[in-house]
mmCIF file as Biopython writes it, N, C-alpha, C and O atoms, coordinates in Angstrom:
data_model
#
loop_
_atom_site.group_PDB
_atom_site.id
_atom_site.type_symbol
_atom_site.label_atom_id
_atom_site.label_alt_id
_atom_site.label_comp_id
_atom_site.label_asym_id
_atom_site.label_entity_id
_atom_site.label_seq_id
_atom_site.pdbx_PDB_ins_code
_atom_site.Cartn_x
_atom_site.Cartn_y
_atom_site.Cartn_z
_atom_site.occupancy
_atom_site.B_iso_or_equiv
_atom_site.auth_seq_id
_atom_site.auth_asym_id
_atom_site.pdbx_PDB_model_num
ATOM 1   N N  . UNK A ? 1  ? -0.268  32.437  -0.855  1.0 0.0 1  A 1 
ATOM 2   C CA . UNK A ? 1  ? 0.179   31.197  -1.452  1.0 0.0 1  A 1 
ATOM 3   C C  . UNK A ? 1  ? -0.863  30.100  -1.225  1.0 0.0 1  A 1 
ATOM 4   O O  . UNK A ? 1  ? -1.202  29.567  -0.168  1.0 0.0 1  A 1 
ATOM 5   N N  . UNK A ? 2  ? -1.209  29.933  -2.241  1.0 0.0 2  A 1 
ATOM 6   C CA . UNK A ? 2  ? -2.331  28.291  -2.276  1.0 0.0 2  A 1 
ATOM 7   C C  . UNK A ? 2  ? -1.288  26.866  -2.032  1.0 0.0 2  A 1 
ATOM 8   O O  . UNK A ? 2  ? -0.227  26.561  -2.577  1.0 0.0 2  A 1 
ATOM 9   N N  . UNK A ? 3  ? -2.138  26.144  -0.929  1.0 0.0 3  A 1 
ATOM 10  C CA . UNK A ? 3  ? -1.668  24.922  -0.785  1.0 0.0 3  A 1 
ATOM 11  C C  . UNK A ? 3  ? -2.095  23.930  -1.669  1.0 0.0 3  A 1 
ATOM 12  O O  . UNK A ? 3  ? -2.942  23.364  -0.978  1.0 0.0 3  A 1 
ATOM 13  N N  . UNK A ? 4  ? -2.080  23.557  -2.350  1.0 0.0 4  A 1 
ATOM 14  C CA . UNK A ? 4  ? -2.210  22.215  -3.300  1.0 0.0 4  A 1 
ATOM 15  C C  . UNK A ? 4  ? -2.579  20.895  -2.143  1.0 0.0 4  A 1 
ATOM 16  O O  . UNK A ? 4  ? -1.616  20.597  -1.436  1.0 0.0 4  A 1 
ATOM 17  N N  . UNK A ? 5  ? -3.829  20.120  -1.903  1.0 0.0 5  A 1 
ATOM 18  C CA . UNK A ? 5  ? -3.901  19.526  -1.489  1.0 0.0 5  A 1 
ATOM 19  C C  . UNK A ? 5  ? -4.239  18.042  -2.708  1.0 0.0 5  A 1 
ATOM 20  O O  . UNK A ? 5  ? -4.677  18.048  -3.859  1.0 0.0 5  A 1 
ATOM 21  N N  . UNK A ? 6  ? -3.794  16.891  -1.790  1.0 0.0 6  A 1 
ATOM 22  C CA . UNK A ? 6  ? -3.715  16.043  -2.736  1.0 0.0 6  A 1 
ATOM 23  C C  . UNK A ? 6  ? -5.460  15.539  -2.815  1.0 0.0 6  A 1 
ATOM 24  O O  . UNK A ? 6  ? -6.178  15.575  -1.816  1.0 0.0 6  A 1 
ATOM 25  N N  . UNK A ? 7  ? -5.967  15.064  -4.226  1.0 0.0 7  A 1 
ATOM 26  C CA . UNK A ? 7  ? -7.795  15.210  -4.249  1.0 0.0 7  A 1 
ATOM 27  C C  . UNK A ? 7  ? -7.894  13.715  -3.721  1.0 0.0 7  A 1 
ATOM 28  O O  . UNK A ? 7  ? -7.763  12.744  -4.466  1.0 0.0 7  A 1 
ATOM 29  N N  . UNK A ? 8  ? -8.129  13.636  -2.408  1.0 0.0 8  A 1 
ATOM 30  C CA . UNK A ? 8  ? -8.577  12.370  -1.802  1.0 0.0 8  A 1 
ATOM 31  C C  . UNK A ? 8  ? -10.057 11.548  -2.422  1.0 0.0 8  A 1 
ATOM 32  O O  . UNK A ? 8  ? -10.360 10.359  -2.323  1.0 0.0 8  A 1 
ATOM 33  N N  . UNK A ? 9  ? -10.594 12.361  -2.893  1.0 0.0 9  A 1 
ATOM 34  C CA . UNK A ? 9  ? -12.174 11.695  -3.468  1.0 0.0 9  A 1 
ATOM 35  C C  . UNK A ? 9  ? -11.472 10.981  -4.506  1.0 0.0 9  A 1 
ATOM 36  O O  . UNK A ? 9  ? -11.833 9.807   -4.592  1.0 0.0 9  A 1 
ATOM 37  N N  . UNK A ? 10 ? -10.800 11.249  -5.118  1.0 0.0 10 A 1 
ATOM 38  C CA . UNK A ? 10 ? -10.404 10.314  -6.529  1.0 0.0 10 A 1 
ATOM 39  C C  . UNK A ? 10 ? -9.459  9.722   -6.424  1.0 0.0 10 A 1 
ATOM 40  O O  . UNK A ? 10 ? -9.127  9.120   -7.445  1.0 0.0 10 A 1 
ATOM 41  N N  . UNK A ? 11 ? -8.504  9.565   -5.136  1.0 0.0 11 A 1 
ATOM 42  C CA . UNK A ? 11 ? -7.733  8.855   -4.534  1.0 0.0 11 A 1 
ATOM 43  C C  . UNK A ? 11 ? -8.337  7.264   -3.691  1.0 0.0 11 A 1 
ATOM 44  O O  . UNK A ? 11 ? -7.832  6.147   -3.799  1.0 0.0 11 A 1 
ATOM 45  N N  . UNK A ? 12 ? -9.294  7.582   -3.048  1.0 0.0 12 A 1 
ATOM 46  C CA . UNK A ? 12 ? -10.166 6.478   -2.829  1.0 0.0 12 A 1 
ATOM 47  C C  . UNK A ? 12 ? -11.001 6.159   -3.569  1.0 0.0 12 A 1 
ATOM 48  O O  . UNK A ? 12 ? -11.422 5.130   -3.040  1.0 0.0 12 A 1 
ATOM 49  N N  . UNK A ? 13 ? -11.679 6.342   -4.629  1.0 0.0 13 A 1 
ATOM 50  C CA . UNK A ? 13 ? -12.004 5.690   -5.780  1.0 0.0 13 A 1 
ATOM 51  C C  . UNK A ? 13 ? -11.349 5.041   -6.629  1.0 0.0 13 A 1 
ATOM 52  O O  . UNK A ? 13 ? -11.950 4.311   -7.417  1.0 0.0 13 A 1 
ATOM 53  N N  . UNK A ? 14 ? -10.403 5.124   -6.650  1.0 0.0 14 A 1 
ATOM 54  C CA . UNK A ? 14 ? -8.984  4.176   -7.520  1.0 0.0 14 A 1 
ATOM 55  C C  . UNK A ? 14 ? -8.741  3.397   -6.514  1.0 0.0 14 A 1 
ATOM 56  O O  . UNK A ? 14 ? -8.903  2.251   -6.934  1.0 0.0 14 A 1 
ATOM 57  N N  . UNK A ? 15 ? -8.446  3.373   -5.432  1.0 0.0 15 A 1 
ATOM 58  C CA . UNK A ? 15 ? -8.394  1.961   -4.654  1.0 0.0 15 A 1 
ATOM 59  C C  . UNK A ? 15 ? -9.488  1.377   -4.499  1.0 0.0 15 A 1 
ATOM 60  O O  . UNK A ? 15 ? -9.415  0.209   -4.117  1.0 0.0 15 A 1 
ATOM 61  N N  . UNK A ? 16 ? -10.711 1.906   -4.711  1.0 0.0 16 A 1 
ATOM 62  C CA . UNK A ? 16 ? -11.800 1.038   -4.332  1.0 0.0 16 A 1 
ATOM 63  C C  . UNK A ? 16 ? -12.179 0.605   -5.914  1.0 0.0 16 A 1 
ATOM 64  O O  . UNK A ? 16 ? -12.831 -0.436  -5.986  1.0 0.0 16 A 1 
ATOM 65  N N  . UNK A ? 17 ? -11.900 1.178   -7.029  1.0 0.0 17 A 1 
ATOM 66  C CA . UNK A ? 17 ? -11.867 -0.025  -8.347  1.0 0.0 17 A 1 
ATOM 67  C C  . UNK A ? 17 ? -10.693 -0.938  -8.483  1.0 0.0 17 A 1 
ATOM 68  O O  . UNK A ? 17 ? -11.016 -1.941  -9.119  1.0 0.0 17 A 1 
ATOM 69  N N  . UNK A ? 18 ? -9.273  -0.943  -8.056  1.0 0.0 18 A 1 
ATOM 70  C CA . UNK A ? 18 ? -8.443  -1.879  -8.025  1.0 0.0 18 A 1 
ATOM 71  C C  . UNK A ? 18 ? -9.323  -3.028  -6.940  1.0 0.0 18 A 1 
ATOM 72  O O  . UNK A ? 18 ? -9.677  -4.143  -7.324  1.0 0.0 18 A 1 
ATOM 73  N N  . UNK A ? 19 ? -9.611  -2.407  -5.333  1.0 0.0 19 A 1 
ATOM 74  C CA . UNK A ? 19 ? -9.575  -3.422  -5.001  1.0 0.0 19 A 1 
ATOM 75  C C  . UNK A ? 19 ? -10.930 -4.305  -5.730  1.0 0.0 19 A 1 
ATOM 76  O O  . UNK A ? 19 ? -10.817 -5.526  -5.629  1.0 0.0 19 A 1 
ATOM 77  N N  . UNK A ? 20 ? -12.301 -3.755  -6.513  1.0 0.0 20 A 1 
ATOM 78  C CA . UNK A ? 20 ? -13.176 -4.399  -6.929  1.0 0.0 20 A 1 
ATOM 79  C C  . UNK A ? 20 ? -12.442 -5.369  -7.910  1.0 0.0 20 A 1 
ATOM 80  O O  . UNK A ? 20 ? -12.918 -6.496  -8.047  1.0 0.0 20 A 1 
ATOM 81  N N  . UNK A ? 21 ? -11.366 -5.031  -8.573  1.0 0.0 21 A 1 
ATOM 82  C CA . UNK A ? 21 ? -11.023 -5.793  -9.854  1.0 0.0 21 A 1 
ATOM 83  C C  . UNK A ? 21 ? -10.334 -6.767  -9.331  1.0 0.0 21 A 1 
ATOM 84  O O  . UNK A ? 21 ? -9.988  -7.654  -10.111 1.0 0.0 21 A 1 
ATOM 85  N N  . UNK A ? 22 ? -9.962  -6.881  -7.974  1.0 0.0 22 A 1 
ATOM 86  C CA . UNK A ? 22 ? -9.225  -7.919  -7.433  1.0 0.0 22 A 1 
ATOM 87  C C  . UNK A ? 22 ? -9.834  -8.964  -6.336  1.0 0.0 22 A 1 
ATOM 88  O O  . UNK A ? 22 ? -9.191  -9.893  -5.848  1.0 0.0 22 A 1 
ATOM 89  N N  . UNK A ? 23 ? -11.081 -8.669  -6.061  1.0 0.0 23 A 1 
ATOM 90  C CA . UNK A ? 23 ? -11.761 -9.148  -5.695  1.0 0.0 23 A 1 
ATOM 91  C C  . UNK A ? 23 ? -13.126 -10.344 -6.094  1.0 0.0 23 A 1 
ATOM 92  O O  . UNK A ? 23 ? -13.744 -11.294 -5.612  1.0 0.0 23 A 1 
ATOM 93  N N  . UNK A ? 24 ? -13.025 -9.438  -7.391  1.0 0.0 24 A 1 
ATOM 94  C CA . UNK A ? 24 ? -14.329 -9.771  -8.637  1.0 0.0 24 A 1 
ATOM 95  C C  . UNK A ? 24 ? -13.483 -10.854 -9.633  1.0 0.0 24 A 1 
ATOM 96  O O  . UNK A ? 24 ? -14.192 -11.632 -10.272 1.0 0.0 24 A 1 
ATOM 97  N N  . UNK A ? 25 ? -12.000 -10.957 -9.808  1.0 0.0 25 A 1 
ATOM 98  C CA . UNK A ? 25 ? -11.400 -11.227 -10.735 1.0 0.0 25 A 1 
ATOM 99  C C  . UNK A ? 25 ? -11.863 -12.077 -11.675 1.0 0.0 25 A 1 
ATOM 100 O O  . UNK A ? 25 ? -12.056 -11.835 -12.867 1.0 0.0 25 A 1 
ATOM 101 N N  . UNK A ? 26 ? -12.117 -13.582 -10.795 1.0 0.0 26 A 1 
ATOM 102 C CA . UNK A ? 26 ? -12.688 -14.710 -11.477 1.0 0.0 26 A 1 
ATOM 103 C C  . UNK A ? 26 ? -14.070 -14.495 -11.997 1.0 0.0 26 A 1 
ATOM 104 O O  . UNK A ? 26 ? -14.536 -15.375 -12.721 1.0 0.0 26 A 1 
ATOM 105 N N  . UNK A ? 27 ? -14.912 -13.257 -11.677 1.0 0.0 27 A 1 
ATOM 106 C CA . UNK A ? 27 ? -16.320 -13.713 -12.200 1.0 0.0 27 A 1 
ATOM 107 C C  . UNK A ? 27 ? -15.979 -12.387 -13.481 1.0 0.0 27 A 1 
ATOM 108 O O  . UNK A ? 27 ? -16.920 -12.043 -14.196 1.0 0.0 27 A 1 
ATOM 109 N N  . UNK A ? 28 ? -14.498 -11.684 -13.676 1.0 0.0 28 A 1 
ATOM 110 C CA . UNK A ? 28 ? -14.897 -10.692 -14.563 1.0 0.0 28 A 1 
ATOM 111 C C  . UNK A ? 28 ? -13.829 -11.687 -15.377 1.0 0.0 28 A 1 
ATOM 112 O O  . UNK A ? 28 ? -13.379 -11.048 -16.328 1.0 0.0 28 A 1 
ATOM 113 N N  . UNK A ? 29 ? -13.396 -12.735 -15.336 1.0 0.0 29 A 1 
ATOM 114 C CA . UNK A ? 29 ? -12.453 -13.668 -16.374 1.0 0.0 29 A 1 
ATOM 115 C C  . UNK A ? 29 ? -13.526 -14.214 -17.126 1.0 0.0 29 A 1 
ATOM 116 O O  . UNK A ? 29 ? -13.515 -14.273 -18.356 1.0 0.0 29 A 1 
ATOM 117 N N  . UNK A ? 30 ? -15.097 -14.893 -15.902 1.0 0.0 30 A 1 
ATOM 118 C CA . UNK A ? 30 ? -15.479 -15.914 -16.820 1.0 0.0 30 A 1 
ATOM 119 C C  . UNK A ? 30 ? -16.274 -15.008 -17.484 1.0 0.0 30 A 1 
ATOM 120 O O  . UNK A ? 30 ? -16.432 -15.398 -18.641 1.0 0.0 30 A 1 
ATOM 121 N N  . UNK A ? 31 ? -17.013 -13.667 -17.201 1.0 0.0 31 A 1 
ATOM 122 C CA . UNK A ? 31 ? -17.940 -12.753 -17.889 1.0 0.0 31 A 1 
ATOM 123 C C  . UNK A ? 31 ? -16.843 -12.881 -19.329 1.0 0.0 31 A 1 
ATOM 124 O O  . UNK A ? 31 ? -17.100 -13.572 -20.315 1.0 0.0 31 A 1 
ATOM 125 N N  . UNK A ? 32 ? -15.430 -11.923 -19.121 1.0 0.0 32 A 1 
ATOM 126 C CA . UNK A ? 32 ? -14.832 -11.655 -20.864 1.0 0.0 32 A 1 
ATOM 127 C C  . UNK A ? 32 ? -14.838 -13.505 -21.896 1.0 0.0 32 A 1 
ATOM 128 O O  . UNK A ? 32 ? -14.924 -13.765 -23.097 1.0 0.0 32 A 1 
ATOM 129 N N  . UNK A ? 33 ? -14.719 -14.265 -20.813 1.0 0.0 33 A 1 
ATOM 130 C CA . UNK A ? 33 ? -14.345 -15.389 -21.821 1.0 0.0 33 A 1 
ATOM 131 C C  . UNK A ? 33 ? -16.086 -15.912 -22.527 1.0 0.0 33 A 1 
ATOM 132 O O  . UNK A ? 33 ? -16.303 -16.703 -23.445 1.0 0.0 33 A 1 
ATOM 133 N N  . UNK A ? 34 ? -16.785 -15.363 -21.944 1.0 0.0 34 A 1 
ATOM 134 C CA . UNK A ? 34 ? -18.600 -15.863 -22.183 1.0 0.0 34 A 1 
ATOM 135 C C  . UNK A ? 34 ? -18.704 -14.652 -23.247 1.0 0.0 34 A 1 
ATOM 136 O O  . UNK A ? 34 ? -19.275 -15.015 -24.276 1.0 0.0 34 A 1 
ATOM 137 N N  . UNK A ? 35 ? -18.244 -13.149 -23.253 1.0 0.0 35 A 1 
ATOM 138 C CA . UNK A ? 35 ? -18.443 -12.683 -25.103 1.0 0.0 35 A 1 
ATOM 139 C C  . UNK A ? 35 ? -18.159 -12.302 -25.418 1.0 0.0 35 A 1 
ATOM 140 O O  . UNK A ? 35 ? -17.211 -11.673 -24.947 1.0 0.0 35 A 1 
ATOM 141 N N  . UNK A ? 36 ? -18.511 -12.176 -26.454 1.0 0.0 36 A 1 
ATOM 142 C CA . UNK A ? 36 ? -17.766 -12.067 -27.619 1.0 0.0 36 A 1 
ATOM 143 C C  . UNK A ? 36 ? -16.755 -10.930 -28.454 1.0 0.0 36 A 1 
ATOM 144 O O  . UNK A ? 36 ? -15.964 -11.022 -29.393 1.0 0.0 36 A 1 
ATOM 145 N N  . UNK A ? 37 ? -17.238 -9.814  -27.571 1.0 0.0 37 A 1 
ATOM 146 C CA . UNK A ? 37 ? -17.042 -8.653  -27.863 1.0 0.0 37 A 1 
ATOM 147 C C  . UNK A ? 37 ? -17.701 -7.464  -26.526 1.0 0.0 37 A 1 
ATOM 148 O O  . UNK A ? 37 ? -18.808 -7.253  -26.030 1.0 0.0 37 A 1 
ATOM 149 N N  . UNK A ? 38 ? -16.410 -6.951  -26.358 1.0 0.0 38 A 1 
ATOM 150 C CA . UNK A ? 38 ? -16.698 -5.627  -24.927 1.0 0.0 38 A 1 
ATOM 151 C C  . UNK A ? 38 ? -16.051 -4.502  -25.719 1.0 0.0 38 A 1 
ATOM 152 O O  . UNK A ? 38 ? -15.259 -4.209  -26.615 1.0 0.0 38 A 1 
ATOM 153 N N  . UNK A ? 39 ? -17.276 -3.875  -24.407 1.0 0.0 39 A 1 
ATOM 154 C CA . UNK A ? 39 ? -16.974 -2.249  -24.940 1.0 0.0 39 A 1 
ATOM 155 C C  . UNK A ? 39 ? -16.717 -1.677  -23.712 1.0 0.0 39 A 1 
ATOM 156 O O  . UNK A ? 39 ? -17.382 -1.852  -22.691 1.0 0.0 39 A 1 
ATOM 157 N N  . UNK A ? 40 ? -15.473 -0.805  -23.871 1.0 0.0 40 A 1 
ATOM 158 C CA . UNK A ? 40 ? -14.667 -0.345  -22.563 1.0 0.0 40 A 1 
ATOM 159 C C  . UNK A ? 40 ? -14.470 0.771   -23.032 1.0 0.0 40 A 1 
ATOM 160 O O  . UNK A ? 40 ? -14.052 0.722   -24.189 1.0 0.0 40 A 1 
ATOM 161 N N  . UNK A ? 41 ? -14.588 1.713   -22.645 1.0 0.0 41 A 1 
ATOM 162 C CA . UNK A ? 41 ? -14.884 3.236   -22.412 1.0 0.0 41 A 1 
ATOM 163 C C  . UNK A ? 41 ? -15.278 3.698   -23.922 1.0 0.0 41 A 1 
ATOM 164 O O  . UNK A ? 41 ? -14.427 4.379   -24.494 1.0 0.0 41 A 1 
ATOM 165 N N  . UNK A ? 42 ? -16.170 3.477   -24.449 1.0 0.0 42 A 1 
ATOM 166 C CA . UNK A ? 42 ? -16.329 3.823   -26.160 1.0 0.0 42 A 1 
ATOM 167 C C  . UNK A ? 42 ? -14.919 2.935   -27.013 1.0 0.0 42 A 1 
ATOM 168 O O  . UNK A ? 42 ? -14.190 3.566   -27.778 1.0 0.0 42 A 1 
ATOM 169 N N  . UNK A ? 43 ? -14.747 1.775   -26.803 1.0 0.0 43 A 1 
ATOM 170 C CA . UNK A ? 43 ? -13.710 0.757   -27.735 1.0 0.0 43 A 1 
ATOM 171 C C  . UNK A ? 43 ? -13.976 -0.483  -27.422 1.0 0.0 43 A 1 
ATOM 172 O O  . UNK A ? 43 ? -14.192 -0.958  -26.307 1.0 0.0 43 A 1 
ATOM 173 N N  . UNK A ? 44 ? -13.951 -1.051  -28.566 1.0 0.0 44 A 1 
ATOM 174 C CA . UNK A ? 44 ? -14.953 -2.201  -28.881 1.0 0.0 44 A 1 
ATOM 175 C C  . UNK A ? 44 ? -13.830 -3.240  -29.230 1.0 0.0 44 A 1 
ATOM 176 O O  . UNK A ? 44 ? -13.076 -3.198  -30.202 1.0 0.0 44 A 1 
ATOM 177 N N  . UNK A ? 45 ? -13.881 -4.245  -28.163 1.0 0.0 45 A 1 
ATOM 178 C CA . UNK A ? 45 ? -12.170 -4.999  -27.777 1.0 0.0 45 A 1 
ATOM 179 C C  . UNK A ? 45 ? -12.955 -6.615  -28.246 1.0 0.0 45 A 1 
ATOM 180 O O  . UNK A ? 45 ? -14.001 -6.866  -27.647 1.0 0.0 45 A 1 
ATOM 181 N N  . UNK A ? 46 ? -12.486 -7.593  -29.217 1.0 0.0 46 A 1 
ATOM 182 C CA . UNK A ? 46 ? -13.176 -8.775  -29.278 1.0 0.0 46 A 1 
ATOM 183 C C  . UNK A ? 46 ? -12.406 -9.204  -28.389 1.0 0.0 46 A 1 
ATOM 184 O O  . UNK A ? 46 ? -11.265 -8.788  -28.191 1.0 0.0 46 A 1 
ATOM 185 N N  . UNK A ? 47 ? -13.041 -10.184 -27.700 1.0 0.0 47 A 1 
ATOM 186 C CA . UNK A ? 47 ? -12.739 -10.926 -26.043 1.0 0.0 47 A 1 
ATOM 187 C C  . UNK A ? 47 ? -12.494 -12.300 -26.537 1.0 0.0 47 A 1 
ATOM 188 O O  . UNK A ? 47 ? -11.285 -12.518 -26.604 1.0 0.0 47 A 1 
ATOM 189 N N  . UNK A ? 48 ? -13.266 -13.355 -26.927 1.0 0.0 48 A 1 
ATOM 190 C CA . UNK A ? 48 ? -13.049 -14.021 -27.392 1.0 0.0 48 A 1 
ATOM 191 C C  . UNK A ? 48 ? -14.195 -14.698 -28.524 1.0 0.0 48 A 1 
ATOM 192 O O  . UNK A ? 48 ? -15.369 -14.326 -28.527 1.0 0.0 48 A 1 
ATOM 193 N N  . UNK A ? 49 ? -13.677 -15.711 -29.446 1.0 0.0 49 A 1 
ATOM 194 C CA . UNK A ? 49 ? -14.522 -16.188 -31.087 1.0 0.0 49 A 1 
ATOM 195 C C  . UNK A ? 49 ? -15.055 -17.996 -30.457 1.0 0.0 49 A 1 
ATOM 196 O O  . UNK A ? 49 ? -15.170 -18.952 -31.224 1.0 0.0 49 A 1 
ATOM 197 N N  . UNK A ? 50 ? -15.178 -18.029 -29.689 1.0 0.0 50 A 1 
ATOM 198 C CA . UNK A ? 50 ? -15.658 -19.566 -29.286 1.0 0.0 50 A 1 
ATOM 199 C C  . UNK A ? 50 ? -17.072 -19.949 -30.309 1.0 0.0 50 A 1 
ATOM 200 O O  . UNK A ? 50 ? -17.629 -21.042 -30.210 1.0 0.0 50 A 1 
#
């Protein structure tokens, strides 16, 4: 019988991009509000038309 262990490498990589996104917050607000258009995983999201 195989034990199924839970994959800790990709378990601490998801807390360590939450905590970047919560840390970074304000400089990744003023980056989306400065252009015009982002691309997030191959999708091309307009951010904002200033």
């Amino acid at each position: 019988m195989d034990k199924k262990t839970v994959p800790f490498k990709i378990l601490i990589w998801a807390i360590v991009a939450i905590a970047v996104l919560f840390l970074f917050q304000p400089e990744i607000a003023n980056l989306l509000n400065n252009s015009k258009e982002v691309n997030v995983f191959g999708t091309n999201i307009k951010a904002s038309e200033k």
